[in-house]
mmCIF file of the N, C-alpha and C atoms, coordinates in Angstrom:
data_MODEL
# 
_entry.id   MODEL 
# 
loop_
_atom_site.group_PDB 
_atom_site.id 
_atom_site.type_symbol 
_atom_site.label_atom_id 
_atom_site.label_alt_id 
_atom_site.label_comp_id 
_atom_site.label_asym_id 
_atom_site.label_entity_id 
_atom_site.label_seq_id 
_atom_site.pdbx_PDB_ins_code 
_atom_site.Cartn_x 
_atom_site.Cartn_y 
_atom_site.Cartn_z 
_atom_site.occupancy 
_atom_site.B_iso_or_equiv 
_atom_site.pdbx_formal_charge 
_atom_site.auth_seq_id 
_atom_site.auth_comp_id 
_atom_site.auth_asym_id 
_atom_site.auth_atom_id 
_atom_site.pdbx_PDB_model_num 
ATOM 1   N N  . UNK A 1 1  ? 101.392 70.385  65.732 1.00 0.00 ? 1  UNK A N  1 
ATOM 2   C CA . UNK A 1 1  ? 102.142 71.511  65.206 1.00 0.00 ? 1  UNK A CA 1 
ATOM 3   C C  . UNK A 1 1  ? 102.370 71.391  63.706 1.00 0.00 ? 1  UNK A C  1 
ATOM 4   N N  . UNK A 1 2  ? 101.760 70.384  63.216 1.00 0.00 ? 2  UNK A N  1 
ATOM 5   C CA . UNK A 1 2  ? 101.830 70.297  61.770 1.00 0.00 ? 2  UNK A CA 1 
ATOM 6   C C  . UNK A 1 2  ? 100.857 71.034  60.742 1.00 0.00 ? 2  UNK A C  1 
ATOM 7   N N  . UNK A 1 3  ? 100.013 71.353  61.352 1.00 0.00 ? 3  UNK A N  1 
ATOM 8   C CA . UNK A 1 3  ? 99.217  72.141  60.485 1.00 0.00 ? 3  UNK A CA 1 
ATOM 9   C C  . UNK A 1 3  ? 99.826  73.954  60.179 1.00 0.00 ? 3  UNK A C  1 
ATOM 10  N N  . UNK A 1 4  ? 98.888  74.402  59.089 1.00 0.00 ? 4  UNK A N  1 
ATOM 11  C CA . UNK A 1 4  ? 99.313  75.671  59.316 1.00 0.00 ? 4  UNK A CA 1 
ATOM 12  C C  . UNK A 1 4  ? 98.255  76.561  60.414 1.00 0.00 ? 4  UNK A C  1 
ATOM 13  N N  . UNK A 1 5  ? 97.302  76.330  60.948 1.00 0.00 ? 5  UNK A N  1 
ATOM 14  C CA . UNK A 1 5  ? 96.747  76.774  61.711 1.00 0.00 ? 5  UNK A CA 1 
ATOM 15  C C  . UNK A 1 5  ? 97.602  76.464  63.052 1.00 0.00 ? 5  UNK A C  1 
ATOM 16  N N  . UNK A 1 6  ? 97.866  75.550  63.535 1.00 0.00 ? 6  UNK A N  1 
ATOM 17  C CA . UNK A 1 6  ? 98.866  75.817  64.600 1.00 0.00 ? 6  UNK A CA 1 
ATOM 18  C C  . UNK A 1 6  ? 99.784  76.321  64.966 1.00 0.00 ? 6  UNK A C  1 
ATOM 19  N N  . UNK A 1 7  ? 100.808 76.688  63.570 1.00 0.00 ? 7  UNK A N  1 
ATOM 20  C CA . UNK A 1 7  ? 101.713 77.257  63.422 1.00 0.00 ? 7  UNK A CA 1 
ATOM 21  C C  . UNK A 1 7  ? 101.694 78.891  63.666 1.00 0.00 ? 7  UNK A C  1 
ATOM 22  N N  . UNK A 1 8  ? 100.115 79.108  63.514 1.00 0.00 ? 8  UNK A N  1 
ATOM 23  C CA . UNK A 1 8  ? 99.498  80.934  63.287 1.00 0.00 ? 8  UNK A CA 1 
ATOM 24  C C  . UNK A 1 8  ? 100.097 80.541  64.713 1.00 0.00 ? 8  UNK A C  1 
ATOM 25  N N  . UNK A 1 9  ? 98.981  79.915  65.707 1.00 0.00 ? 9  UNK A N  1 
ATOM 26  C CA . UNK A 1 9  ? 98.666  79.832  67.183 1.00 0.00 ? 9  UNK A CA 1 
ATOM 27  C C  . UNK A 1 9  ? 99.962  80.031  67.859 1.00 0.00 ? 9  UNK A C  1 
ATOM 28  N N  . UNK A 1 10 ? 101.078 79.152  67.604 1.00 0.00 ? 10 UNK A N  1 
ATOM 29  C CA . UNK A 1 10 ? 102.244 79.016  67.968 1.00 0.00 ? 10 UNK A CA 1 
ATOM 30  C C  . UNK A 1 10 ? 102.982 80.930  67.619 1.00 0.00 ? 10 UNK A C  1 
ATOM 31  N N  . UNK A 1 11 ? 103.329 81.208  66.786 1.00 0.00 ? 11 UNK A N  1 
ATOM 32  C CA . UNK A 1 11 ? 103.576 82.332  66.432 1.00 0.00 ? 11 UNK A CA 1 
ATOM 33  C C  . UNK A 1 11 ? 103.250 83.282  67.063 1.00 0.00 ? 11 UNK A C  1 
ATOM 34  N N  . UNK A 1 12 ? 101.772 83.544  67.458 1.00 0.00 ? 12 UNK A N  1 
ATOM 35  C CA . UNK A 1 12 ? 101.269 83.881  68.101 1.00 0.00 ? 12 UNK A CA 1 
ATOM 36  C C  . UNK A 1 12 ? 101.014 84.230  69.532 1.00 0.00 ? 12 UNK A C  1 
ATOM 37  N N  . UNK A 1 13 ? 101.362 83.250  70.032 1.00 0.00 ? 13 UNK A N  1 
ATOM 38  C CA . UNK A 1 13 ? 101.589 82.736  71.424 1.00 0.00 ? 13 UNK A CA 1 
ATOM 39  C C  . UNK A 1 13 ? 103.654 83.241  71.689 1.00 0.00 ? 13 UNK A C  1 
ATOM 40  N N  . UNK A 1 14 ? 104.349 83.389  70.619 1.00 0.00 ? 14 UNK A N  1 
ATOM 41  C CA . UNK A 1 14 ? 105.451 83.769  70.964 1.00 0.00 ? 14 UNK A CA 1 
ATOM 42  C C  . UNK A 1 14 ? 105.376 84.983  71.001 1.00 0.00 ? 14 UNK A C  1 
ATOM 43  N N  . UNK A 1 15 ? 104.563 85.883  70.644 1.00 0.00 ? 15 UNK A N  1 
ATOM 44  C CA . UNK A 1 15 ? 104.279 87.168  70.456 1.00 0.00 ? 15 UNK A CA 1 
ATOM 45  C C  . UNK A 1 15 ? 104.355 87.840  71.805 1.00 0.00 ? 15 UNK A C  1 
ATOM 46  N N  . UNK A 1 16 ? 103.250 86.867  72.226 1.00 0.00 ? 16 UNK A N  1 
ATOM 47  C CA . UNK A 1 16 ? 102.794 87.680  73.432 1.00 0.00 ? 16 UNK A CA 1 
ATOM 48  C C  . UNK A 1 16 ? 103.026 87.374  74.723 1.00 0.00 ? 16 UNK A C  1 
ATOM 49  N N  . UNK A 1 17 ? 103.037 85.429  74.775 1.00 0.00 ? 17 UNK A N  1 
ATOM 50  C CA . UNK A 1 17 ? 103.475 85.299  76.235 1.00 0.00 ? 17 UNK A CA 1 
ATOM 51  C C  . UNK A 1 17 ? 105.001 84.992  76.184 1.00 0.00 ? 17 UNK A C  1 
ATOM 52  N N  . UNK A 1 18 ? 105.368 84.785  75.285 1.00 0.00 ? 18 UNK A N  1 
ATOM 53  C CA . UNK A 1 18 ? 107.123 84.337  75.554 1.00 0.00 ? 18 UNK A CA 1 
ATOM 54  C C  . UNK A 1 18 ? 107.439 86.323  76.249 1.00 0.00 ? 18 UNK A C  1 
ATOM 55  N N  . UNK A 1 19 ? 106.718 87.311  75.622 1.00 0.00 ? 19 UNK A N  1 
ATOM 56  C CA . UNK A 1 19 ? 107.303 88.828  75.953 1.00 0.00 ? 19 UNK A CA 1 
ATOM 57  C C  . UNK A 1 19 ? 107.333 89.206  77.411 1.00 0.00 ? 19 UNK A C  1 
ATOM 58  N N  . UNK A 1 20 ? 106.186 88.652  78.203 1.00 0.00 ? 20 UNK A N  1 
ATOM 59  C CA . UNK A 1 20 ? 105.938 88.896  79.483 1.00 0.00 ? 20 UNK A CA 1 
ATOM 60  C C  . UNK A 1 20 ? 106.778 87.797  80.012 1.00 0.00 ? 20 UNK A C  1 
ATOM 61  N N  . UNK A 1 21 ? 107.101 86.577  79.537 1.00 0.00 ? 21 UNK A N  1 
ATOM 62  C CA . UNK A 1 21 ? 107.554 86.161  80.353 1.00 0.00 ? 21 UNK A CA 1 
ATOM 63  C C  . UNK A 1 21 ? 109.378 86.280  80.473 1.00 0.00 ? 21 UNK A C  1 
ATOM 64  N N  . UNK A 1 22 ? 109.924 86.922  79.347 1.00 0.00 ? 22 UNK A N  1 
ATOM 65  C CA . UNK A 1 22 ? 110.983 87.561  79.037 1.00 0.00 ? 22 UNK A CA 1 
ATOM 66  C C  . UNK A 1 22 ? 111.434 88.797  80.158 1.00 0.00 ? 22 UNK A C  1 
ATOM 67  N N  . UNK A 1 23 ? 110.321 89.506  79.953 1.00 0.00 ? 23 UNK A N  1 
ATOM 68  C CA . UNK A 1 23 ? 110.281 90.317  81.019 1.00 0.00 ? 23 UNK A CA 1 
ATOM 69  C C  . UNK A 1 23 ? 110.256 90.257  82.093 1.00 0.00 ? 23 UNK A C  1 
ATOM 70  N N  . UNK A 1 24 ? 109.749 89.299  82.768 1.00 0.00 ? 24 UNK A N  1 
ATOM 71  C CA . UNK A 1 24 ? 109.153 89.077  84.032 1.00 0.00 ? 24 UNK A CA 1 
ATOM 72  C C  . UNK A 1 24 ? 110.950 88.276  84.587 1.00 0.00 ? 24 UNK A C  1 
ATOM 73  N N  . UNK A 1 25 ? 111.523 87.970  83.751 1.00 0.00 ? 25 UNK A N  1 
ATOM 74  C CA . UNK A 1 25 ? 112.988 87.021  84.148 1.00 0.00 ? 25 UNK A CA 1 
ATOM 75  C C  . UNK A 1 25 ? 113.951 88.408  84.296 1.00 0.00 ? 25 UNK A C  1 
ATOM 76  N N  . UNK A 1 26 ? 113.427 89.266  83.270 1.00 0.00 ? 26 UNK A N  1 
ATOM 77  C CA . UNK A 1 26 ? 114.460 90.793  83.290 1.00 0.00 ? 26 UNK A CA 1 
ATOM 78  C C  . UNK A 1 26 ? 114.428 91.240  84.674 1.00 0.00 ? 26 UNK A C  1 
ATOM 79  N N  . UNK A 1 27 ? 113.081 91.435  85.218 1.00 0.00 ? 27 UNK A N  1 
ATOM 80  C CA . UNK A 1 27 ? 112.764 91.918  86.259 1.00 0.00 ? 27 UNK A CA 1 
ATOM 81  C C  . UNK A 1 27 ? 113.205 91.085  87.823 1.00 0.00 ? 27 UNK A C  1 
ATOM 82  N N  . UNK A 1 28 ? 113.963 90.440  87.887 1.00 0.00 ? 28 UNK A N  1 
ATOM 83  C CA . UNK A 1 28 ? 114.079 89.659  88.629 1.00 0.00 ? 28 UNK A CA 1 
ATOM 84  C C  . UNK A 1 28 ? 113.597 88.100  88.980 1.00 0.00 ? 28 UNK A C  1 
ATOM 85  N N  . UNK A 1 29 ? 112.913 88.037  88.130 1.00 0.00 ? 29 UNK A N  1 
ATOM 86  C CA . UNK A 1 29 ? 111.972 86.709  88.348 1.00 0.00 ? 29 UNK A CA 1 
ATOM 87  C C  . UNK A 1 29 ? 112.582 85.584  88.029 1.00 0.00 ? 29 UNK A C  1 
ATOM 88  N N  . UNK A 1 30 ? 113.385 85.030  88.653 1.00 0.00 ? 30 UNK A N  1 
ATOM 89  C CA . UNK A 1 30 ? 114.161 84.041  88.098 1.00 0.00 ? 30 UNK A CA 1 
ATOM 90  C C  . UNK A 1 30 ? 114.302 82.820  88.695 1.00 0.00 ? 30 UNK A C  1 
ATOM 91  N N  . UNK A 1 31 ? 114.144 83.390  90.071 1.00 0.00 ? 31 UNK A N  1 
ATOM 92  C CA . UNK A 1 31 ? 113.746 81.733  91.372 1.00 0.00 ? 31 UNK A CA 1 
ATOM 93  C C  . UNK A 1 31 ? 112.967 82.804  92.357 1.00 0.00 ? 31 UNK A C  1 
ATOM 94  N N  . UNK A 1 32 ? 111.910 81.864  93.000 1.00 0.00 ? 32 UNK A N  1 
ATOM 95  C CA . UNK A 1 32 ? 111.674 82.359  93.556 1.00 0.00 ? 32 UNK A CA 1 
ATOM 96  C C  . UNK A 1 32 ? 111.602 82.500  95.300 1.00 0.00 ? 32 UNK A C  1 
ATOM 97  N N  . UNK A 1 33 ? 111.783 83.335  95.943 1.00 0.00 ? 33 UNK A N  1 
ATOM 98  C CA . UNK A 1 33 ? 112.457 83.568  97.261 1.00 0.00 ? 33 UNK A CA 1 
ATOM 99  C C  . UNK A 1 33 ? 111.168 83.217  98.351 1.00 0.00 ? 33 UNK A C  1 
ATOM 100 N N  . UNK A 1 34 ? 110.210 82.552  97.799 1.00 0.00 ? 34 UNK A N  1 
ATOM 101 C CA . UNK A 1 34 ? 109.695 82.101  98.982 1.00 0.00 ? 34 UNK A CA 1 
ATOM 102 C C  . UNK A 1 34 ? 109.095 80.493  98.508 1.00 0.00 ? 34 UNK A C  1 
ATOM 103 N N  . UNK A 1 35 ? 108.660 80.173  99.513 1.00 0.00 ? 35 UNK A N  1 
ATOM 104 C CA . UNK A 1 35 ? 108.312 78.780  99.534 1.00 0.00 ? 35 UNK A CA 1 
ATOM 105 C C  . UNK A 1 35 ? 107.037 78.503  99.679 1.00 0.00 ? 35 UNK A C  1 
ATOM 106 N N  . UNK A 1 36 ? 106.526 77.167  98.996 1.00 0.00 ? 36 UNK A N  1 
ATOM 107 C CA . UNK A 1 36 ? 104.949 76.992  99.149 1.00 0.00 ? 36 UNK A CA 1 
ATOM 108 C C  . UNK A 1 36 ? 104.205 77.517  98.407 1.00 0.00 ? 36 UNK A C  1 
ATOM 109 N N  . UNK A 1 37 ? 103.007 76.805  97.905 1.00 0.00 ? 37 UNK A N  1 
ATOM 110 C CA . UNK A 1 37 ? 102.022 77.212  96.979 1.00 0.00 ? 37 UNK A CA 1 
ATOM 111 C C  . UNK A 1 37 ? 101.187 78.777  97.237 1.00 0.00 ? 37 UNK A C  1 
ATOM 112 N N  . UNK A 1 38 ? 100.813 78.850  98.143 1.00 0.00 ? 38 UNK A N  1 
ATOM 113 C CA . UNK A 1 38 ? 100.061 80.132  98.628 1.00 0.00 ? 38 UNK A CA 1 
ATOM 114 C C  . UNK A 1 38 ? 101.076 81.580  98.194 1.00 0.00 ? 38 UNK A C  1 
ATOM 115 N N  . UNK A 1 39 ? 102.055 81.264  98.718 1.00 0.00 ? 39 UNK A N  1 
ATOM 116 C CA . UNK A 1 39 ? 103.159 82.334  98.897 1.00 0.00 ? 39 UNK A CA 1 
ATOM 117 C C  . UNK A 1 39 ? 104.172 82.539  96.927 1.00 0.00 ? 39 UNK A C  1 
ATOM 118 N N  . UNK A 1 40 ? 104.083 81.075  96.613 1.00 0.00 ? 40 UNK A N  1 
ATOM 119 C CA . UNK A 1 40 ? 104.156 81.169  94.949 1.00 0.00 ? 40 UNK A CA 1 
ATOM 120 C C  . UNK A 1 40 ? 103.304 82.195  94.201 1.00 0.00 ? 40 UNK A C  1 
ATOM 121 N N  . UNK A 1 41 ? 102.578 82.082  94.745 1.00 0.00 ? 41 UNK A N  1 
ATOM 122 C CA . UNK A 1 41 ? 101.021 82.362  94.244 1.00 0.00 ? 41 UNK A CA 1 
ATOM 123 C C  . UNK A 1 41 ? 100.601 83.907  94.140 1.00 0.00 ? 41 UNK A C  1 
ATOM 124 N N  . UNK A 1 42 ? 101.151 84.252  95.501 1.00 0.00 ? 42 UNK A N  1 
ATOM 125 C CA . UNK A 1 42 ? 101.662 85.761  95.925 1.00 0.00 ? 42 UNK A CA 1 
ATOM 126 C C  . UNK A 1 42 ? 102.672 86.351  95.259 1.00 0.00 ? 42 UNK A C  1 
ATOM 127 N N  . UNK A 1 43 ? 103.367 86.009  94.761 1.00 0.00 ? 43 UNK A N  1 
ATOM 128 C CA . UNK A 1 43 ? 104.543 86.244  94.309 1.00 0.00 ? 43 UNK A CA 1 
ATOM 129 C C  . UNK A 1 43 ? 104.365 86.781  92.476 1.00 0.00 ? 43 UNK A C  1 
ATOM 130 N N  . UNK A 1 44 ? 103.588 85.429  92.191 1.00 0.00 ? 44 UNK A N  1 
ATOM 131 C CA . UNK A 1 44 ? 103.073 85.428  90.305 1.00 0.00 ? 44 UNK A CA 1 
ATOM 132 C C  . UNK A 1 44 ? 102.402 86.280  90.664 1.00 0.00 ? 44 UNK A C  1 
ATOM 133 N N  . UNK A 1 45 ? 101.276 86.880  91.367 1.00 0.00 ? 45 UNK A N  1 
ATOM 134 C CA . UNK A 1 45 ? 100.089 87.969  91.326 1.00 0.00 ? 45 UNK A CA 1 
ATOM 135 C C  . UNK A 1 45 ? 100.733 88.897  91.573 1.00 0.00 ? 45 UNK A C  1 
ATOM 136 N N  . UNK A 1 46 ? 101.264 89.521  92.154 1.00 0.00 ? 46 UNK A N  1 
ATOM 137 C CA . UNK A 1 46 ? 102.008 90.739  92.344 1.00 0.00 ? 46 UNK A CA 1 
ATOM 138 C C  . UNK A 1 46 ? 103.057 91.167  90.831 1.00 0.00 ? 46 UNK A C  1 
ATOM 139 N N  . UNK A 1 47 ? 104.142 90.405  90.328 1.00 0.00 ? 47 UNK A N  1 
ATOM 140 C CA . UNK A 1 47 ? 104.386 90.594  88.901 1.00 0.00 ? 47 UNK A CA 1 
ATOM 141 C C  . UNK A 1 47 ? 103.099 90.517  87.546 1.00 0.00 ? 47 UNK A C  1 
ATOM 142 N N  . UNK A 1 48 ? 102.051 90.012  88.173 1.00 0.00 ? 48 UNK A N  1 
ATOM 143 C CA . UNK A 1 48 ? 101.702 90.190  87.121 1.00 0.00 ? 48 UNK A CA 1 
ATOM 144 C C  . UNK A 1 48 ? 100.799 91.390  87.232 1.00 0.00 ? 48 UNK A C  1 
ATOM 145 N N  . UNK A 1 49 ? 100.384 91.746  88.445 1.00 0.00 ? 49 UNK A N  1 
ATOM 146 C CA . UNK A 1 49 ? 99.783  93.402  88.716 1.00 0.00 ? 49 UNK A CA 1 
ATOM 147 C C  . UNK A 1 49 ? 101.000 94.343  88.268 1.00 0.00 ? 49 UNK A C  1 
ATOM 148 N N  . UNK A 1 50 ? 102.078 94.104  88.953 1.00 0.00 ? 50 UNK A N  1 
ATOM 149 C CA . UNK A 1 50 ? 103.173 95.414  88.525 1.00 0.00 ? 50 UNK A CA 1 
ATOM 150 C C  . UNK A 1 50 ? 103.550 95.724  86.724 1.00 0.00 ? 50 UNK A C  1 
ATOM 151 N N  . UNK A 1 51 ? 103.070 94.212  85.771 1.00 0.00 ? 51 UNK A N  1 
ATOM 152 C CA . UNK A 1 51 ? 103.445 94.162  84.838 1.00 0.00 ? 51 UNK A CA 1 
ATOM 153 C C  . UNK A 1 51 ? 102.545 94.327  84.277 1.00 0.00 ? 51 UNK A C  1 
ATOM 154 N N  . UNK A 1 52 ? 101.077 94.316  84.633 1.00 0.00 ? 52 UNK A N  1 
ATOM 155 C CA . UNK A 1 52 ? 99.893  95.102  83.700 1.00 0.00 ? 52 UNK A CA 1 
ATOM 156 C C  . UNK A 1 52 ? 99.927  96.342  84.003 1.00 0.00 ? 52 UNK A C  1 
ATOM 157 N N  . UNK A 1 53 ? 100.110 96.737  85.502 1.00 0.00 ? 53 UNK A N  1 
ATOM 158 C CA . UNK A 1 53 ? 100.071 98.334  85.399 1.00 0.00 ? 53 UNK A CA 1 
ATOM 159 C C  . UNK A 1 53 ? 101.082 99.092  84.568 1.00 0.00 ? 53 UNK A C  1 
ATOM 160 N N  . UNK A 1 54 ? 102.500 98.510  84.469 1.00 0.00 ? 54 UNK A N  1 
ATOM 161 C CA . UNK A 1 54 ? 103.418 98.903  83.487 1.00 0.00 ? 54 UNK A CA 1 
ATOM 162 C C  . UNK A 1 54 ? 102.958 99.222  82.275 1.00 0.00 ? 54 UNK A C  1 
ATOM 163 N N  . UNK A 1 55 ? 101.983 97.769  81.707 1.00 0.00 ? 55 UNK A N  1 
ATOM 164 C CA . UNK A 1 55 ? 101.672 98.014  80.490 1.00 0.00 ? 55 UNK A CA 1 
ATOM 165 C C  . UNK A 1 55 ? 100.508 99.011  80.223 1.00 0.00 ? 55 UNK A C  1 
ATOM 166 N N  . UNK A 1 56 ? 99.468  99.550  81.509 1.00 0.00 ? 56 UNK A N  1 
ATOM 167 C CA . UNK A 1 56 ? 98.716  100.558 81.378 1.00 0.00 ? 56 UNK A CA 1 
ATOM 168 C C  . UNK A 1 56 ? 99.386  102.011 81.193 1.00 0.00 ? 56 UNK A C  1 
ATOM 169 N N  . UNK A 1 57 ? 100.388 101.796 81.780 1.00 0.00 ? 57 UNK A N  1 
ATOM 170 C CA . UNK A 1 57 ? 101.257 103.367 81.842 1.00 0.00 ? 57 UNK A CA 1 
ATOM 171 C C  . UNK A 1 57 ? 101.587 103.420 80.373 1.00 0.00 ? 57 UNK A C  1 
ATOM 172 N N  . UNK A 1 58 ? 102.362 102.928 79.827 1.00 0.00 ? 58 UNK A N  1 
ATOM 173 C CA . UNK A 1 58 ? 102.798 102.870 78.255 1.00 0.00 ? 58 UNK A CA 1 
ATOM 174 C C  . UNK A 1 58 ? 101.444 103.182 77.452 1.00 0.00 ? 58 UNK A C  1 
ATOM 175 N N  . UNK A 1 59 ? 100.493 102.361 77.512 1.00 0.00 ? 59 UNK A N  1 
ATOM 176 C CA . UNK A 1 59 ? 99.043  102.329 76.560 1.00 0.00 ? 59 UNK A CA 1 
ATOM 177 C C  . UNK A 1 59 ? 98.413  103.733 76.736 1.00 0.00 ? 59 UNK A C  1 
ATOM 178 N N  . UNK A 1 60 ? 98.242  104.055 77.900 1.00 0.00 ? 60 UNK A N  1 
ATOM 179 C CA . UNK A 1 60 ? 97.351  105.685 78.475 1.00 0.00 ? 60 UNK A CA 1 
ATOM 180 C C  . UNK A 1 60 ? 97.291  106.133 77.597 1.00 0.00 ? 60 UNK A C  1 
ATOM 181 N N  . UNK A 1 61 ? 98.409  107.226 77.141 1.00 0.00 ? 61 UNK A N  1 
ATOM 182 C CA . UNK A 1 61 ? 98.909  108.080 76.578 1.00 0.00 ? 61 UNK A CA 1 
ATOM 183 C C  . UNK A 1 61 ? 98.180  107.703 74.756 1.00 0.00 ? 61 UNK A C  1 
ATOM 184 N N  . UNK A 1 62 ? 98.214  106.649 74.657 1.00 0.00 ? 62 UNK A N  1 
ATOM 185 C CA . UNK A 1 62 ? 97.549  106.346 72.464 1.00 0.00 ? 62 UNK A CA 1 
ATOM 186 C C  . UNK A 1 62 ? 96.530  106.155 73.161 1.00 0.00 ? 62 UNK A C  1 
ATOM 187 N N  . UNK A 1 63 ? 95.456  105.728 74.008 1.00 0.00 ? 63 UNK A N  1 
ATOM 188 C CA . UNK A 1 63 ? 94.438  105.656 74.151 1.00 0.00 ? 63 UNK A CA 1 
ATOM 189 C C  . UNK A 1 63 ? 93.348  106.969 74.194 1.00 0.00 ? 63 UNK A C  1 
ATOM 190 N N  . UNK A 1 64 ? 94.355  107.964 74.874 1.00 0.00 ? 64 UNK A N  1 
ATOM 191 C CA . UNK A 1 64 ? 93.797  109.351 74.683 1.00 0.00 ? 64 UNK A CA 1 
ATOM 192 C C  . UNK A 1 64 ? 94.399  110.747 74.185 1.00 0.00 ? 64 UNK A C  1 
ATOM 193 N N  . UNK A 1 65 ? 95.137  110.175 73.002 1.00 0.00 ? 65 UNK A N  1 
ATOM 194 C CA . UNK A 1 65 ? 95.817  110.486 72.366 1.00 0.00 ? 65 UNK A CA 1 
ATOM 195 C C  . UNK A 1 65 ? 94.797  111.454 70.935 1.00 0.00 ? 65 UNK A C  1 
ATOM 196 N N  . UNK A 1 66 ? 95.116  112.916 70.163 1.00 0.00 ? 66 UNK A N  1 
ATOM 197 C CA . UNK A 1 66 ? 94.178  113.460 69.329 1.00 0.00 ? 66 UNK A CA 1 
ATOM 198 C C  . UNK A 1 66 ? 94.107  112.811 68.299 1.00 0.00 ? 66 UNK A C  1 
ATOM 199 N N  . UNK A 1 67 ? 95.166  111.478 68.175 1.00 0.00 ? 67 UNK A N  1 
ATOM 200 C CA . UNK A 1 67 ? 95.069  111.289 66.649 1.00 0.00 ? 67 UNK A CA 1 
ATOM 201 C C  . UNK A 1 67 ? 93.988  110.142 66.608 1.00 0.00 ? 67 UNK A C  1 
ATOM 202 N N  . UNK A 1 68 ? 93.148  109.801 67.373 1.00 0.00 ? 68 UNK A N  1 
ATOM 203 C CA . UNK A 1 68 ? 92.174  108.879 66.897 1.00 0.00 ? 68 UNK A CA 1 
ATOM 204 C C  . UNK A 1 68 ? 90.907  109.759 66.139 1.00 0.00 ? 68 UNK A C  1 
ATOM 205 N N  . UNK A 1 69 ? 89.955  108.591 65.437 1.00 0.00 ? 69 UNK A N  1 
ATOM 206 C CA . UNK A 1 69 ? 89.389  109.554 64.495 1.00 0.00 ? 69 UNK A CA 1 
ATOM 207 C C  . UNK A 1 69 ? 87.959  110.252 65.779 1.00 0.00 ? 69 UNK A C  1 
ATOM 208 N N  . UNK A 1 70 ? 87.601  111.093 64.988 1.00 0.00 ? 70 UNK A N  1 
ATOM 209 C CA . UNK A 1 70 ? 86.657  112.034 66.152 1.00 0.00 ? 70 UNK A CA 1 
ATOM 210 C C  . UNK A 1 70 ? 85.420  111.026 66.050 1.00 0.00 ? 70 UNK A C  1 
ATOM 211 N N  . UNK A 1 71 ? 84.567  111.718 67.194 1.00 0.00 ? 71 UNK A N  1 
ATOM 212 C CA . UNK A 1 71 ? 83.442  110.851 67.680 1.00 0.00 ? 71 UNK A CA 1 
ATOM 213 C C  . UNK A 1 71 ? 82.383  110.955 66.546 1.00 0.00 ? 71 UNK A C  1 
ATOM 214 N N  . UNK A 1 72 ? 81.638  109.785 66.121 1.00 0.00 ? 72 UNK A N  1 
ATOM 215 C CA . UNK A 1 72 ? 80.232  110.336 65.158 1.00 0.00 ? 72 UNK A CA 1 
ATOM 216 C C  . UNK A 1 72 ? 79.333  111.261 66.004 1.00 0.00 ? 72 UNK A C  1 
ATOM 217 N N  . UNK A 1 73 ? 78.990  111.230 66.980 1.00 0.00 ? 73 UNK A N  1 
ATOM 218 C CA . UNK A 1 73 ? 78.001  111.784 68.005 1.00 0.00 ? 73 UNK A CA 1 
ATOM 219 C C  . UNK A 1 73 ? 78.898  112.793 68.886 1.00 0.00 ? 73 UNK A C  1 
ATOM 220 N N  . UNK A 1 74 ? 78.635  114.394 68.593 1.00 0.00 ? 74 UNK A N  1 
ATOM 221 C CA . UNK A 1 74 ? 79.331  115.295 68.880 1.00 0.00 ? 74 UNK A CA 1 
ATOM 222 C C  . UNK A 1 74 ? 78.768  116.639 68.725 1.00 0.00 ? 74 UNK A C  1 
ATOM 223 N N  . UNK A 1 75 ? 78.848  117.564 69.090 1.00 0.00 ? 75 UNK A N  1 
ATOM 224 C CA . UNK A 1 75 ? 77.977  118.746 69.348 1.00 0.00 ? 75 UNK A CA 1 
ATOM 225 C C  . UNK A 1 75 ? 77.496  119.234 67.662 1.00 0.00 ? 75 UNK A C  1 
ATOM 226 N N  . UNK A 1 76 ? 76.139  119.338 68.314 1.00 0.00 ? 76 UNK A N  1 
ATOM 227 C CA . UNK A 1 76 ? 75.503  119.567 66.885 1.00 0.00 ? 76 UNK A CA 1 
ATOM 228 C C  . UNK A 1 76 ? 75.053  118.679 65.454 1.00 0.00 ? 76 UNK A C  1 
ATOM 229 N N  . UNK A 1 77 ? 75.593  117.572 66.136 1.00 0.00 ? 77 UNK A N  1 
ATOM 230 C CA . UNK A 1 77 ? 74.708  116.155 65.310 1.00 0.00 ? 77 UNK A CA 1 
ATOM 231 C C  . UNK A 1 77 ? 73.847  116.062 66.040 1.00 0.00 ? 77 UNK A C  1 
ATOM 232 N N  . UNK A 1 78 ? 72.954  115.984 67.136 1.00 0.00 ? 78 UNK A N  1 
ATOM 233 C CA . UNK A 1 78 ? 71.419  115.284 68.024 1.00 0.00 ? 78 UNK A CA 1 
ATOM 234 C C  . UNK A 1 78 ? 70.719  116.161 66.899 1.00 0.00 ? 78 UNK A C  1 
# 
């Protein structure tokens, strides 16, 4: 952690997974109510499906959104 390249990484890494996993404690995730590896396992996959689809619902909308710039290839350029 002494370099400044680690420090980007580190920074970095607080960005994005400390957020989900912030979230994921908001959401209830705090112990978990079943037992055993398989059923752990079940448990992380399911928050983390409910918490990407979350994040697809939010994204949709700028992804097909008018303000991106228009297509090069579009009626009457061929």
């Amino acid at each position: 952690m002494a370099t400044p390249r680690a420090k980007d990484l580190y920074r970095l890494r607080a960005a994005t997974a400390e957020c989900v996993n912030a979230q994921a404690r908001n959401r209830g995730l705090q112990r978990l109510p079943v037992r055993g590896q398989a059923k752990v396992r079940c448990v992380a996959l399911l928050f983390a499906l409910a918490h990407n689809l979350m994040r697809s619902i939010v994204l949709m909308p700028k992804m097909f959104s008018d303000t991106q710039a228009p297509c090069a290839i579009g009626p009457g350029t061929a």
